[in-house]
Steps between C-alpha positions, in 0.01 A plus 500: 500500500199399429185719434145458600196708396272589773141641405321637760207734588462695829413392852465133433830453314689722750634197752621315228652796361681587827578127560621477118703784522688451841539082477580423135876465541767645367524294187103591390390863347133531564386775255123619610224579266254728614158542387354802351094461506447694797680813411301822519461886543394638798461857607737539164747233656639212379442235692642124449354275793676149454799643344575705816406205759765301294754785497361544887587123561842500340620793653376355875268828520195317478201526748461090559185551708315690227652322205577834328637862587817590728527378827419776809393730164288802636158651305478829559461563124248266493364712771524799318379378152218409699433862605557638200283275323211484727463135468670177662828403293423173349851380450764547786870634382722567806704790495795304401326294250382835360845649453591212291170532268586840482845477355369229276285741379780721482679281244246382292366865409898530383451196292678243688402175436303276799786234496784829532285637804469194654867400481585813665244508774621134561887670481396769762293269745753247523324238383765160455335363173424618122125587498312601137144602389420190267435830213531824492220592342163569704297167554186547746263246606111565506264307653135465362234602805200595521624861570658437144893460411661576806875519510631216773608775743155602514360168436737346797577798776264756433224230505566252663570199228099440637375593136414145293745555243328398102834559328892585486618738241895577441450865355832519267622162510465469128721782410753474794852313465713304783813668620825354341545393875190304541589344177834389596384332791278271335782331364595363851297284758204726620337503814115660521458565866146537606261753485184560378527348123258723325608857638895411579626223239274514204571903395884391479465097341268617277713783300643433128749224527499410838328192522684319184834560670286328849469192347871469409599592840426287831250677684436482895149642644429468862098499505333800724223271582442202736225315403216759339607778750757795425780617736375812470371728278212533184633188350223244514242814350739593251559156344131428533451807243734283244335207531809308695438275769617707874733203604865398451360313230371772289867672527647195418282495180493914445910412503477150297646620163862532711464384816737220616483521896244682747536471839184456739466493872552225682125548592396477139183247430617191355235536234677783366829369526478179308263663227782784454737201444295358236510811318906370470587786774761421761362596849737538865286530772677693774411832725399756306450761765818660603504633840856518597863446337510160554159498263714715268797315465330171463207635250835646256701139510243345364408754230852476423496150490201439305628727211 
């Protein structure tokens, strides 16, 4: 059997994730890695955005046309937190999605760890794969604004992602440790799928330890981009704050210390292509936008293979 790391982040990563998780074969373990940056309390509720679209995704509960939530969720308390509150909710929880914030909360105020509550919300959702925080202990990302450090919920949803964006700040990184499960997978082939590098990959790469044990693993990224444009998402404003160029190319050389393979569109500029390559980076140009399971099945052979 052999095992694979998977690092992800939310609504970008969640195809791969699904295709990943149901196409791998029997003789692969894909162990996820979730990312913590966008964690945060709201209305005294602990909420864990990507974490729960990947738990979402593995457990086939996930709202595809959205990219996040629980399919046919309702919003009633939205509705009513609305009332109470006297203002617009900013940042939609269905009333399913809410239940499972709330007994996260539950947990954590009795001192369970985030990995522990995330196993067994995984456990009692069904989902078919292992899925863990990359560490328990509380990493946020900030963005630098003009309305000052804004968390990225507020930064992203609440405004828009239409803020210019001056800097990225990973409040706790310093002090916070990988789980013993994110360690372990490093030891294996690792895939990063994509998402937004800044917000989604760099909170979990960048913790003590991680990216030494990269370079001694082969690591897979599938770029987000096609030429200087985003999937989807604050990417391109995000990396701009760090000074990193918003193309496949600027992943490619955010990811150079480990990287081995990225994948690119088939649609990627040729520019781009050959001047990854001289960075010594093998590239596979194929379809990077899943639409259906024969995208899926395709997309995971030749992860597979390329590892």
């Amino acid at each position: 059997m052999q095992t694979v790391g998977v690092l992800c982040g939310g609504s970008g990563s969640s195809k791969f994730v699904s295709a990943i998780s149901n196409y791998s074969g029997d003789d692969v373990e894909p162990r996820f890695i979730g990312n913590v940056g966008d964690n945060f309390w709201y209305h005294g509720i602990l909420v864990c955005p990507d974490i729960d679209i990947i738990t979402y995704s593995l457990a086939g509960l996930l709202d595809t046309a959205k990219g996040w939530g629980i399919q046919n969720d309702s919003f009633v308390g939205k509705e009513m937190l609305s009332r109470l509150s006297g203002t617009q909710e900013w940042f939609s929880l269905g009333d399913r999605d809410l239940a499972v914030c709330l007994k996260r909360t539950e947990y954590y105020q009795k001192g369970w760890t985030l990995s522990s509550i995330t196993k067994e919300i995984c456990t009692r959702l069904g989902a078919r794969r292992s899925l863990t925080p990359a560490t328990d202990d509380p990493v946020q990302t900030f963005v630098r604004t003009v309305l000052g450090n804004l968390h990225l919920q507020e930064f992203w949803v609440k405004n828009g992602g239409k803020l210019d964006a001056f800097g990225v700040q990973y409040v706790g990184i310093k002090k916070a440790t990988p789980t013993q499960e994110f360690l372990d997978v490093c030891k294996n082939p690792v895939i990063i799928c994509p998402a937004n590098p800044v917000s989604s990959i760099l909170p979990s790469i960048r913790l003590k330890g991680i990216i030494s044990r990269l370079k001694k693993s082969r690591v897979v990224a599938i770029s987000p981009f096609v030429g200087g444009r985003p999937f989807s998402g604050p990417a391109a404003n995000l990396m701009r704050a760090l000074n990193i160029e918003t193309s496949s190319r600027g992943v490619a050389k955010l990811y150079s210390d480990f990287l081995k393979v990225i994948f690119l569109d088939k649609e990627e500029e040729p520019g781009i292509v050959s001047s990854i390559r001289d960075m010594g980076v093998e590239c596979v140009l194929t379809n990077t936008r899943i639409e259906s399971v024969d995208d899926k099945k395709k997309i995971t052979a030749e992860l597979l293979a390329a590892l």
